[in-house]
N, CA, C and O atoms as a Tripos MOL2 file, in Angstrom:
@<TRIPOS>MOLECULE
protein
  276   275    69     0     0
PROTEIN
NO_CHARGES

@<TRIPOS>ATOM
      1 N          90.6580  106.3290   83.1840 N.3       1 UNK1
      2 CA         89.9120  107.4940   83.6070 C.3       1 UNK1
      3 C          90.5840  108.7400   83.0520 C.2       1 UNK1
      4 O          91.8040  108.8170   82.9140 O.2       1 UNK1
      5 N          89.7770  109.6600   82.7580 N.am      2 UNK2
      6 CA         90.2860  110.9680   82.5740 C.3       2 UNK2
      7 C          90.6270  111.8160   83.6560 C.2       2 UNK2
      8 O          89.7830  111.9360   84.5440 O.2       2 UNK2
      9 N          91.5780  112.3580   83.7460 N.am      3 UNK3
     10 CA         91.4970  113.6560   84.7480 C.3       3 UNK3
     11 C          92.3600  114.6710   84.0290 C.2       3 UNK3
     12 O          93.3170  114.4120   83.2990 O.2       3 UNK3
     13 N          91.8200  116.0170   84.3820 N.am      4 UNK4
     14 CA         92.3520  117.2320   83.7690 C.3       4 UNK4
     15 C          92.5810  117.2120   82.3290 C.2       4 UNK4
     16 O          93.5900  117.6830   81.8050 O.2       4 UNK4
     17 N          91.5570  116.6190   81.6600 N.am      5 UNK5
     18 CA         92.4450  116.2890   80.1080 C.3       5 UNK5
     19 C          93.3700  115.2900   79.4330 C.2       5 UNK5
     20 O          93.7760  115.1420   78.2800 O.2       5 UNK5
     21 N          93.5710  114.5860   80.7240 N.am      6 UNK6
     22 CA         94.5980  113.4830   80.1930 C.3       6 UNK6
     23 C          94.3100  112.1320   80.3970 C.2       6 UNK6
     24 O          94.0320  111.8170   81.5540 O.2       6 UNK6
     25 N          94.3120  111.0290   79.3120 N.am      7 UNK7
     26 CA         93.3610  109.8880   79.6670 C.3       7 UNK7
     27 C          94.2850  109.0750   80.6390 C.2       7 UNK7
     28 O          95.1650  108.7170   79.8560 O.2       7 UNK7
     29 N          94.6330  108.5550   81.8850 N.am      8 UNK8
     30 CA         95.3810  107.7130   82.5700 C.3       8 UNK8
     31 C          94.8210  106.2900   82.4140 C.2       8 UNK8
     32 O          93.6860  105.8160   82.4460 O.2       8 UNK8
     33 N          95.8990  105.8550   82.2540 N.am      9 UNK9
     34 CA         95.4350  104.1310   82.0190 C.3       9 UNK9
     35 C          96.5180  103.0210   83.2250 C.2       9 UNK9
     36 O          97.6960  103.0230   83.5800 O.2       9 UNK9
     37 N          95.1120  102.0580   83.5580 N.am     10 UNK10
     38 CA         96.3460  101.6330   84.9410 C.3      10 UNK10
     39 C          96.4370  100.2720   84.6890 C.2      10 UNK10
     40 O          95.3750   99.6830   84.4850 O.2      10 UNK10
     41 N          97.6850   99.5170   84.6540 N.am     11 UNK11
     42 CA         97.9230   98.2120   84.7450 C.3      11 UNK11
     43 C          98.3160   97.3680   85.8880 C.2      11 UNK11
     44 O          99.4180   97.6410   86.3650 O.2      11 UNK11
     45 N          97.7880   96.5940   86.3260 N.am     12 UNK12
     46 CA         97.7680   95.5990   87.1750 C.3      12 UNK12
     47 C          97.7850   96.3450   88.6800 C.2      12 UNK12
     48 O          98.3480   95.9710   89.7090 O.2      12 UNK12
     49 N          96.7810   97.7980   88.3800 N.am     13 UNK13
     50 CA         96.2840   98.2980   89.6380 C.3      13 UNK13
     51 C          94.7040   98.3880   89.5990 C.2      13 UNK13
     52 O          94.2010   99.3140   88.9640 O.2      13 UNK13
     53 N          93.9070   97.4780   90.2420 N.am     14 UNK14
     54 CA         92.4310   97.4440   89.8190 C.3      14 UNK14
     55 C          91.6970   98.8410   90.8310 C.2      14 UNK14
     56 O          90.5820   99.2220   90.4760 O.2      14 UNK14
     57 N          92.3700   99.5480   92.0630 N.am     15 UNK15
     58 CA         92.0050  100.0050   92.9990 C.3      15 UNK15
     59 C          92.1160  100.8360   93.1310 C.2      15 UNK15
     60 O          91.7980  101.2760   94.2350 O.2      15 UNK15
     61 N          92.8640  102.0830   91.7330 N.am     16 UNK16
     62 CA         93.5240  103.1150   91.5460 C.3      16 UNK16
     63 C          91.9900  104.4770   92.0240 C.2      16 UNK16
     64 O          90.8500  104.0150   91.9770 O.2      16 UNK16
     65 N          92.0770  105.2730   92.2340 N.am     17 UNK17
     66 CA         91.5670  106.3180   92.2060 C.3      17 UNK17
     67 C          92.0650  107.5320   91.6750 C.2      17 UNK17
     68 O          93.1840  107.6860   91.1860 O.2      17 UNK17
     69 N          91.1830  108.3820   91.7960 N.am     18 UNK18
     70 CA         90.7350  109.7650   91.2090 C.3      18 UNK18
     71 C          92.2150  110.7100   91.3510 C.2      18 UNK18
     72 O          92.9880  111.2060   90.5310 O.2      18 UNK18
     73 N          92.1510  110.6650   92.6970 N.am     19 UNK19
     74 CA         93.1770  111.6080   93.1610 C.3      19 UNK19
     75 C          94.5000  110.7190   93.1740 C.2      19 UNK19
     76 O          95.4850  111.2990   93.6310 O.2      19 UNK19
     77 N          94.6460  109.6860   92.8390 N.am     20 UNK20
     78 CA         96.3620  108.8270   92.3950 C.3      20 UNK20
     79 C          96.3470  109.5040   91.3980 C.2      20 UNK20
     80 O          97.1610  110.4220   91.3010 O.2      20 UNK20
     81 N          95.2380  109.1990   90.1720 N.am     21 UNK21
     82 CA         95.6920  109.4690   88.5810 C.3      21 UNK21
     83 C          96.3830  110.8290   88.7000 C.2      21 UNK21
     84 O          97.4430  111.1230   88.1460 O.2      21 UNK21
     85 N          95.4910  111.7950   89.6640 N.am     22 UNK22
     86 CA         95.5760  113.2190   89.4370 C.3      22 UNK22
     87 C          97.4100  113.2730   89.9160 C.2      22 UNK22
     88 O          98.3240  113.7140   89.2200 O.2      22 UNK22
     89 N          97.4820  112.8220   90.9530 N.am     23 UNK23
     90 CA         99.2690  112.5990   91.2790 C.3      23 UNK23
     91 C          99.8280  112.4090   89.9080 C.2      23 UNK23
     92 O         100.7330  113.0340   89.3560 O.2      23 UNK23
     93 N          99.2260  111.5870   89.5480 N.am     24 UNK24
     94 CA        100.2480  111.2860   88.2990 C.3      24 UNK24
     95 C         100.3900  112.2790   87.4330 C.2      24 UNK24
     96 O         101.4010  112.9450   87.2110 O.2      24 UNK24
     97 N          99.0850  112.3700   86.8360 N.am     25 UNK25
     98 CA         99.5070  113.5580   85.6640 C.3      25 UNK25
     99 C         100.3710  114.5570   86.5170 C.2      25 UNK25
    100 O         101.3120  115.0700   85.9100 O.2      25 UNK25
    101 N         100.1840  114.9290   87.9060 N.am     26 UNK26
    102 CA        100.8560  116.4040   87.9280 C.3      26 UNK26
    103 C         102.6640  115.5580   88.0940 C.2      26 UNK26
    104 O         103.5880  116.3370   87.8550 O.2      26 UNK26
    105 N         102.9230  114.6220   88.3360 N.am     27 UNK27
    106 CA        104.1580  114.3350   88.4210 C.3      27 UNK27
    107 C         104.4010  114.1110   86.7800 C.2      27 UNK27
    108 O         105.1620  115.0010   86.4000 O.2      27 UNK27
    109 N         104.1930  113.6350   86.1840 N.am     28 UNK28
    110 CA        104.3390  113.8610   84.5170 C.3      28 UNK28
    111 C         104.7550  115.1360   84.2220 C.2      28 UNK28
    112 O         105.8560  115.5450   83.8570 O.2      28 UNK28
    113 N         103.1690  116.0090   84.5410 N.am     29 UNK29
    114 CA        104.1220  117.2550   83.7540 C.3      29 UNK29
    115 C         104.5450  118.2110   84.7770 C.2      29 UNK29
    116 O         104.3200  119.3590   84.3950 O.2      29 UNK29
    117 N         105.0680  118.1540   85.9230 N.am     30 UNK30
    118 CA        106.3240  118.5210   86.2440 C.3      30 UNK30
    119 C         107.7410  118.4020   85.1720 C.2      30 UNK30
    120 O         108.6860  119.1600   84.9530 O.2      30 UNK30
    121 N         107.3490  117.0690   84.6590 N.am     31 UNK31
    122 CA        108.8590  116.5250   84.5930 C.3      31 UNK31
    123 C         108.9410  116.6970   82.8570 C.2      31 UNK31
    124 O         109.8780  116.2350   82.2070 O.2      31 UNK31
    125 N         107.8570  117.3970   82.2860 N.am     32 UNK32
    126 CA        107.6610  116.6790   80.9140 C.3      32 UNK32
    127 C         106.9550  118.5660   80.3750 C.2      32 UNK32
    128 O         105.9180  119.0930   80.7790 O.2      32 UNK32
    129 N         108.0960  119.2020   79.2840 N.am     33 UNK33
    130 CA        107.4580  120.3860   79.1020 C.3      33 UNK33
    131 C         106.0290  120.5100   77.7380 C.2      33 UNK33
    132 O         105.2650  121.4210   77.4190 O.2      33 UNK33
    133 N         106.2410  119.0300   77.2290 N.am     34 UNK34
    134 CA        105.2600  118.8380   76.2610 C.3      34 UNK34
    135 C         103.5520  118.8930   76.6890 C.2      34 UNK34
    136 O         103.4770  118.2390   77.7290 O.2      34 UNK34
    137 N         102.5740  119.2510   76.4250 N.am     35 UNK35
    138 CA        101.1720  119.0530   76.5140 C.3      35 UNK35
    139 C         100.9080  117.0460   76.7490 C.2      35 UNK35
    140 O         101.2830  116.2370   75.9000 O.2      35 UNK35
    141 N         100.4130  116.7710   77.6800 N.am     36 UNK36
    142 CA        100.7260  115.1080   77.9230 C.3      36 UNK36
    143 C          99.4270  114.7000   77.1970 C.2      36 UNK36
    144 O          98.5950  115.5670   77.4660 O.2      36 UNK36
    145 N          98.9250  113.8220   76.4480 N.am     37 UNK37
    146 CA         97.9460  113.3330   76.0660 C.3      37 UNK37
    147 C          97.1890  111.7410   77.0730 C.2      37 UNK37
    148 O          96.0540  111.4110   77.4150 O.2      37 UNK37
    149 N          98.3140  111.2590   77.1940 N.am     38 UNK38
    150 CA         98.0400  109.7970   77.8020 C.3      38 UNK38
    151 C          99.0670  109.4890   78.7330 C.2      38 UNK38
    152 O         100.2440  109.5870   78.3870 O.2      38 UNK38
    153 N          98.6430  109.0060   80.2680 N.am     39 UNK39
    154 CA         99.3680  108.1160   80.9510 C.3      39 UNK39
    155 C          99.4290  107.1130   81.1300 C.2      39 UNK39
    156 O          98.3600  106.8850   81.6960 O.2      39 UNK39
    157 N         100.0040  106.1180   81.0580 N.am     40 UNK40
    158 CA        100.2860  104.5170   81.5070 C.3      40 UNK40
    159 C         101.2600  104.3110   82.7320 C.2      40 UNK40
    160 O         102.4830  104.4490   82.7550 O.2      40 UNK40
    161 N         100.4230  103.9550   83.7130 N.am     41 UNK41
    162 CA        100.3250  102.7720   85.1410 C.3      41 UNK41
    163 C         100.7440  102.3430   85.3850 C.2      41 UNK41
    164 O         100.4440  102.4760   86.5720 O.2      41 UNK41
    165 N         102.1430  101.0210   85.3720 N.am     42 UNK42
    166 CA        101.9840   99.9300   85.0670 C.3      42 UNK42
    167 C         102.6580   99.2460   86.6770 C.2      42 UNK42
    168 O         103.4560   99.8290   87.4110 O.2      42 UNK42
    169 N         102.1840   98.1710   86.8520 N.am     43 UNK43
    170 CA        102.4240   97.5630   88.5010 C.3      43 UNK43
    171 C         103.5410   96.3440   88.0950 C.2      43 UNK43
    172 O         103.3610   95.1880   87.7110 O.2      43 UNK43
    173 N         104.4190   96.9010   88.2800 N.am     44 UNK44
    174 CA        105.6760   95.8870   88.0790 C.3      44 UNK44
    175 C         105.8580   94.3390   89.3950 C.2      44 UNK44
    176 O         105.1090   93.9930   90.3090 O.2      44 UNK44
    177 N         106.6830   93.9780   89.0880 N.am     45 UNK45
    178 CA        106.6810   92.5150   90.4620 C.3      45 UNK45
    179 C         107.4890   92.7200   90.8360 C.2      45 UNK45
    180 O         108.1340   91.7610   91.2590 O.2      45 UNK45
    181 N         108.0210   93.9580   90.9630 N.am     46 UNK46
    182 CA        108.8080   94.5130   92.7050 C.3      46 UNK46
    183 C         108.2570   95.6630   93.1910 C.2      46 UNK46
    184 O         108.8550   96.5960   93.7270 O.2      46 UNK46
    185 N         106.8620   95.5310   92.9370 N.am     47 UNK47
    186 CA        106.2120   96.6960   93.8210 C.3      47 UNK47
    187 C         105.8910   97.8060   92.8790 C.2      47 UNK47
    188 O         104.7740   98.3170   92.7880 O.2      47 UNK47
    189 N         107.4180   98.3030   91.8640 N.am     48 UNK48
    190 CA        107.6070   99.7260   91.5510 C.3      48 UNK48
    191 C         106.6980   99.6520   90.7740 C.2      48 UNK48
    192 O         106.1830   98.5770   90.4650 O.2      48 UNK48
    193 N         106.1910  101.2300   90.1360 N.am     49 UNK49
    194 CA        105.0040  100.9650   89.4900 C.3      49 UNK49
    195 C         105.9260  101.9210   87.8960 C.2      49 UNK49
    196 O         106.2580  103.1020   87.9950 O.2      49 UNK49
    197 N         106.0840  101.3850   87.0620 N.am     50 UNK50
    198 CA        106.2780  102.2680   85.3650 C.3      50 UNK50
    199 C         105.3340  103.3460   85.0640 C.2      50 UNK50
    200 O         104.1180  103.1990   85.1890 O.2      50 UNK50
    201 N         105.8440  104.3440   84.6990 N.am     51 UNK51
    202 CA        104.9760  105.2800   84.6850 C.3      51 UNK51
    203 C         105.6240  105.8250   82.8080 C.2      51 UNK51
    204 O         106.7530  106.2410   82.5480 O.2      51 UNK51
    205 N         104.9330  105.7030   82.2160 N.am     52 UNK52
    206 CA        104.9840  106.4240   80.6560 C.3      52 UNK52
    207 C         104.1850  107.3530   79.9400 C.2      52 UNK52
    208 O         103.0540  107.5210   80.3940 O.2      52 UNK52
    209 N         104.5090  108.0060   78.9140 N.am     53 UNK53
    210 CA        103.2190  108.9380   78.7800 C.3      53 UNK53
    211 C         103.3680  108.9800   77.2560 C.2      53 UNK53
    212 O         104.3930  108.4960   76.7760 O.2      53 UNK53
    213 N         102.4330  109.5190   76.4440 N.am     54 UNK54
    214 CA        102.3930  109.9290   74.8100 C.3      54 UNK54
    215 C         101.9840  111.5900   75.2260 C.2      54 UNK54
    216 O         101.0540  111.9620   75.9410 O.2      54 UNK54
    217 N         102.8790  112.3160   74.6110 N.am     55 UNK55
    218 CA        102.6030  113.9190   73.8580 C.3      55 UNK55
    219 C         101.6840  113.8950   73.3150 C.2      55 UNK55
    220 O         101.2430  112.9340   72.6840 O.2      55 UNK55
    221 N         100.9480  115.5040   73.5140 N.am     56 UNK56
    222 CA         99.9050  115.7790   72.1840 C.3      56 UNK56
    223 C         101.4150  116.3030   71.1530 C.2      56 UNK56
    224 O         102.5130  116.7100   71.5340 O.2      56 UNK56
    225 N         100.8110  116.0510   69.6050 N.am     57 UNK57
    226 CA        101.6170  116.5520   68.7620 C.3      57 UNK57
    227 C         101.1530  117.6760   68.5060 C.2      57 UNK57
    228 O          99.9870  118.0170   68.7040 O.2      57 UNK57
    229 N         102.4730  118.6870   67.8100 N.am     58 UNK58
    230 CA        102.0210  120.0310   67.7800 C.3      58 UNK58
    231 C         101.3390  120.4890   66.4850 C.2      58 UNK58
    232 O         101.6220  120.0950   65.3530 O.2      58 UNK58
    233 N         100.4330  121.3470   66.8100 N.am     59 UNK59
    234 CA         99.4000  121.0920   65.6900 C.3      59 UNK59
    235 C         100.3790  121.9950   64.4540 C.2      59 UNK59
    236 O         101.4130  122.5410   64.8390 O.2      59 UNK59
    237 N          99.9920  122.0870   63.0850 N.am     60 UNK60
    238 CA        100.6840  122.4670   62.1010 C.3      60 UNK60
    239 C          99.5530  122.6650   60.8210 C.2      60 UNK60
    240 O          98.4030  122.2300   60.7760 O.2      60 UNK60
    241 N         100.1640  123.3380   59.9730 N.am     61 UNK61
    242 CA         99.0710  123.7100   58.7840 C.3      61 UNK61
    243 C         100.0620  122.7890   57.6810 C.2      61 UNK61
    244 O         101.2780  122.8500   57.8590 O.2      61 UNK61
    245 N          99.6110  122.0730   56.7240 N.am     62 UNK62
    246 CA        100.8320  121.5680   55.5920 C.3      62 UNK62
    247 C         100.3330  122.9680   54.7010 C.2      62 UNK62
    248 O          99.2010  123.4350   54.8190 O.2      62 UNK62
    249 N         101.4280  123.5680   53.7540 N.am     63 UNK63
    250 CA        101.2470  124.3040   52.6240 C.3      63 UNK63
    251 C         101.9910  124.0920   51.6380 C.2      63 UNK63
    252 O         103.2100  123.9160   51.6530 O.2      63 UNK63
    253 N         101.0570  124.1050   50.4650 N.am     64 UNK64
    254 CA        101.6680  122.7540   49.2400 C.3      64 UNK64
    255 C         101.2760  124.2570   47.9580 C.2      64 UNK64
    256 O         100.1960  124.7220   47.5910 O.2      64 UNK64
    257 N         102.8050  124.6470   47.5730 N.am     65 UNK65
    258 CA        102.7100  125.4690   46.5290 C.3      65 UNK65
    259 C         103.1540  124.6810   45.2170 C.2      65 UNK65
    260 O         104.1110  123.9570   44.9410 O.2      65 UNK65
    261 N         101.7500  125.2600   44.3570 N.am     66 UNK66
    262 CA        102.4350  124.7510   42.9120 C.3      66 UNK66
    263 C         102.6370  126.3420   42.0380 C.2      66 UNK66
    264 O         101.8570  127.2490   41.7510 O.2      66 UNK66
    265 N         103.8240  126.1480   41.8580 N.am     67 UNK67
    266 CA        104.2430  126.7870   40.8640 C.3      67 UNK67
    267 C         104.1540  126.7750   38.8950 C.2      67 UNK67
    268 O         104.2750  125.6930   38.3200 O.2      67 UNK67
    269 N         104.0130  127.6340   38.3590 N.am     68 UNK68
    270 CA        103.5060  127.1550   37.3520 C.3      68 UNK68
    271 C         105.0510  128.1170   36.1430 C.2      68 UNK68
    272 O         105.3350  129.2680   36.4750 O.2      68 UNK68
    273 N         105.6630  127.6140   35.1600 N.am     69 UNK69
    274 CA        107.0140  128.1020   34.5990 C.3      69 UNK69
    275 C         106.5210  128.4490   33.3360 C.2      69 UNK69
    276 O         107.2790  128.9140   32.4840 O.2      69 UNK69
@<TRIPOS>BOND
     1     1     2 1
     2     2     3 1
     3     3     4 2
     4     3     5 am
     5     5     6 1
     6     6     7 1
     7     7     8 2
     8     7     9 am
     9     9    10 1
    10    10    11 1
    11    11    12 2
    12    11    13 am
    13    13    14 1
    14    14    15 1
    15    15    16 2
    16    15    17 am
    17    17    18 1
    18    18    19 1
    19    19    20 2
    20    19    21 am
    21    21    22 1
    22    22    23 1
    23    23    24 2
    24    23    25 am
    25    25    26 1
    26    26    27 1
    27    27    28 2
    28    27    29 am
    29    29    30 1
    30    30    31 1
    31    31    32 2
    32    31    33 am
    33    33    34 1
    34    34    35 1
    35    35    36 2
    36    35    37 am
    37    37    38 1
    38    38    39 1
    39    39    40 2
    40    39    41 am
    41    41    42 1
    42    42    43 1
    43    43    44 2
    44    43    45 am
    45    45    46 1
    46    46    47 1
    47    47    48 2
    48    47    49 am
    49    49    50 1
    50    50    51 1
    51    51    52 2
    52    51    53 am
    53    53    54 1
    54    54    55 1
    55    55    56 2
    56    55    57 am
    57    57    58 1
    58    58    59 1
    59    59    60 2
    60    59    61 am
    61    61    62 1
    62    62    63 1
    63    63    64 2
    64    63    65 am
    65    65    66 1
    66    66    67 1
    67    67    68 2
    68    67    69 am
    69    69    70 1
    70    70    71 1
    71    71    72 2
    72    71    73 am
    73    73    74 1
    74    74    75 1
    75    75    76 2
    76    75    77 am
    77    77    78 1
    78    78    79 1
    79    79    80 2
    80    79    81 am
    81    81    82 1
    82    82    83 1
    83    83    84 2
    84    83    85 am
    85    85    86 1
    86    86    87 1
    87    87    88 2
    88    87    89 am
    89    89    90 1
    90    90    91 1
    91    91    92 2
    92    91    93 am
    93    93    94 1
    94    94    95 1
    95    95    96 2
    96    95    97 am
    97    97    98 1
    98    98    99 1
    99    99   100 2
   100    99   101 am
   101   101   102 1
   102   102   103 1
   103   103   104 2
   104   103   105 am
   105   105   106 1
   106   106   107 1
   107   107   108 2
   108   107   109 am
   109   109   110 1
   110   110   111 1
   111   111   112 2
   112   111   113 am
   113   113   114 1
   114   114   115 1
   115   115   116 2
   116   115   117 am
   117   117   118 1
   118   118   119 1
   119   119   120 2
   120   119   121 am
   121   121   122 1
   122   122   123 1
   123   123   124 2
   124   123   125 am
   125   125   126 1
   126   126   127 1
   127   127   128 2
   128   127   129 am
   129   129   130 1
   130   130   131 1
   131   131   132 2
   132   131   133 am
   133   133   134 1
   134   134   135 1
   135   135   136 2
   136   135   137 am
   137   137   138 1
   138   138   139 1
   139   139   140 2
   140   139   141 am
   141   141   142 1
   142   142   143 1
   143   143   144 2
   144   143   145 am
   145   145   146 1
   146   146   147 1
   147   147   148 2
   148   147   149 am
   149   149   150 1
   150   150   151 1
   151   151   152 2
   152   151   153 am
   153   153   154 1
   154   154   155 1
   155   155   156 2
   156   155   157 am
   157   157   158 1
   158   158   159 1
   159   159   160 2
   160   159   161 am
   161   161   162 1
   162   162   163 1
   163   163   164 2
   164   163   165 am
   165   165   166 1
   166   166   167 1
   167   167   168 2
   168   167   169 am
   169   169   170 1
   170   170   171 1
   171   171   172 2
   172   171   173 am
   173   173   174 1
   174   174   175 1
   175   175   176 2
   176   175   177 am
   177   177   178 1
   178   178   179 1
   179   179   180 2
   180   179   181 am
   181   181   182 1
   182   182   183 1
   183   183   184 2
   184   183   185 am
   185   185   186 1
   186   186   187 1
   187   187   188 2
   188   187   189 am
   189   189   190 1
   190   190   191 1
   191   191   192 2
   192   191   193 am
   193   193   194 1
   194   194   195 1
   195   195   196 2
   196   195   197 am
   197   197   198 1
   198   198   199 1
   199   199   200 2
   200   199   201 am
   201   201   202 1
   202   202   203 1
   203   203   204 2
   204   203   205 am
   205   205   206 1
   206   206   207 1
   207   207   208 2
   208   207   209 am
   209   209   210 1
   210   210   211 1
   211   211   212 2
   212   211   213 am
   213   213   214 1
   214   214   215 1
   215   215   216 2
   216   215   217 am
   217   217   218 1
   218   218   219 1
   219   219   220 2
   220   219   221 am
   221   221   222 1
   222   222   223 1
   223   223   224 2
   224   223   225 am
   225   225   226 1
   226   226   227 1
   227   227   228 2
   228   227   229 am
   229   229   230 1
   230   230   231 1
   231   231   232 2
   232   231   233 am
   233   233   234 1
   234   234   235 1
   235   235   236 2
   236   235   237 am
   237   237   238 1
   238   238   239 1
   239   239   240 2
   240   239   241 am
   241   241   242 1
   242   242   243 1
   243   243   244 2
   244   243   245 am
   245   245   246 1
   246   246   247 1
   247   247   248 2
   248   247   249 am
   249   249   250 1
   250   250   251 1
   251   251   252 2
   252   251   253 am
   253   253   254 1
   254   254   255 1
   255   255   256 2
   256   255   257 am
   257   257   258 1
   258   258   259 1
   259   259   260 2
   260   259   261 am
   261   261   262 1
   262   262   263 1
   263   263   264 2
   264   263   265 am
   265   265   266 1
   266   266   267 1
   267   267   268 2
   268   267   269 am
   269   269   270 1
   270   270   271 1
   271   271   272 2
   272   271   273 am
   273   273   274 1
   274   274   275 1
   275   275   276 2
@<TRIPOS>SUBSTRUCTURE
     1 UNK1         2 RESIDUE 1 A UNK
     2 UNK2         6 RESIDUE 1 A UNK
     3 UNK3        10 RESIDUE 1 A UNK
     4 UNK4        14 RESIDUE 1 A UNK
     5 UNK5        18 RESIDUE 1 A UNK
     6 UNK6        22 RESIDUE 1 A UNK
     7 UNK7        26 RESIDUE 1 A UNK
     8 UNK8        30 RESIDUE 1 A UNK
     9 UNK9        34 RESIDUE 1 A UNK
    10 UNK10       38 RESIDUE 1 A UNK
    11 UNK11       42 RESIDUE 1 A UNK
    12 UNK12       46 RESIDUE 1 A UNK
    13 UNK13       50 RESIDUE 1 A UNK
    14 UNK14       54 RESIDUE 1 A UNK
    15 UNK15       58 RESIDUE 1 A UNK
    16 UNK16       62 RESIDUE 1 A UNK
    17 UNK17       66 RESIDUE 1 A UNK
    18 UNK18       70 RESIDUE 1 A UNK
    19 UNK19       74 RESIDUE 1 A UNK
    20 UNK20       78 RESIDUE 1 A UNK
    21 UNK21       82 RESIDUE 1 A UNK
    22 UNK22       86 RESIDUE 1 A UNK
    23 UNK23       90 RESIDUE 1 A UNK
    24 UNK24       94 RESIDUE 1 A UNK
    25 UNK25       98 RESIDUE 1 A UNK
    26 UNK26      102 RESIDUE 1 A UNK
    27 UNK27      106 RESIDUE 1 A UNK
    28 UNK28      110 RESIDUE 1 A UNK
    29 UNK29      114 RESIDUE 1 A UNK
    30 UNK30      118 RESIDUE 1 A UNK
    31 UNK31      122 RESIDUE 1 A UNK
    32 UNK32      126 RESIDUE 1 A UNK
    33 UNK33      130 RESIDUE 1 A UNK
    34 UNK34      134 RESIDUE 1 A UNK
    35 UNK35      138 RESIDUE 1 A UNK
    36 UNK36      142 RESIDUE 1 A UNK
    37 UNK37      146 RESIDUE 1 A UNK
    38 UNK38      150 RESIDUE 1 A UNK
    39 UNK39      154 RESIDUE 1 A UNK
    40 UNK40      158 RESIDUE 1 A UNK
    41 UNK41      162 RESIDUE 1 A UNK
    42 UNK42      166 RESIDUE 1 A UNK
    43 UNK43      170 RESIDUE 1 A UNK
    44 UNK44      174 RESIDUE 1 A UNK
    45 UNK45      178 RESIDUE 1 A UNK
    46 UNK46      182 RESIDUE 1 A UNK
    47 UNK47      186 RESIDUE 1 A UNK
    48 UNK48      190 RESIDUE 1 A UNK
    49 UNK49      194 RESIDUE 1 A UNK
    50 UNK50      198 RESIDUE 1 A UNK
    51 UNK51      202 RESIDUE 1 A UNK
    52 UNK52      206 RESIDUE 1 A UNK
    53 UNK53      210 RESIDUE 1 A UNK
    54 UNK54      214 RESIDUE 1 A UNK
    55 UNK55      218 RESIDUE 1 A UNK
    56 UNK56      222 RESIDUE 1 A UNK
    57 UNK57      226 RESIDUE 1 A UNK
    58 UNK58      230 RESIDUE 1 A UNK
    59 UNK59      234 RESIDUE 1 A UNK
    60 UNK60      238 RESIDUE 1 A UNK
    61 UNK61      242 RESIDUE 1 A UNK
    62 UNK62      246 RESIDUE 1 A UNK
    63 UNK63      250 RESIDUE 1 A UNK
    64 UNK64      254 RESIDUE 1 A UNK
    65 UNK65      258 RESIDUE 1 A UNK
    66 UNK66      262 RESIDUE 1 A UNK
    67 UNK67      266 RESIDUE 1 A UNK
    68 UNK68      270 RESIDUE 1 A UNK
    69 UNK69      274 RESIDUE 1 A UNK
């Protein structure tokens, strides 16, 4: 699901809702000064749940000079 811009993705939680994801992203970027693109879920077998994320990259122009001698 999306929320606020950021796609959250949940593993081995089939029951997740709206307002968990939204927990999440805001605990992400609390912790994370980059723009977050993607969260990952994940339901471990001691309960705890992994939480990971991918950055947006920062956008950039390439500039390719040819010089001529």
């Amino acid at each position: 699901m999306i929320v606020d811009g950021v796609k959250v993705n949940f593993a081995g939680i089939d029951d997740a809702t709206r307002e968990e994801a939204a927990n999440y992203v805001a605990y992400v970027r609390g912790r994370v000064s980059m723009p977050v693109k993607t969260i990952n879920v994940k339901l471990c077998d001691d309960g705890m749940v992994d939480v990971s994320y991918t950055a947006r990259g920062e956008k950039f122009e390439r500039i390719r000079r040819i010089t001529g001698a």
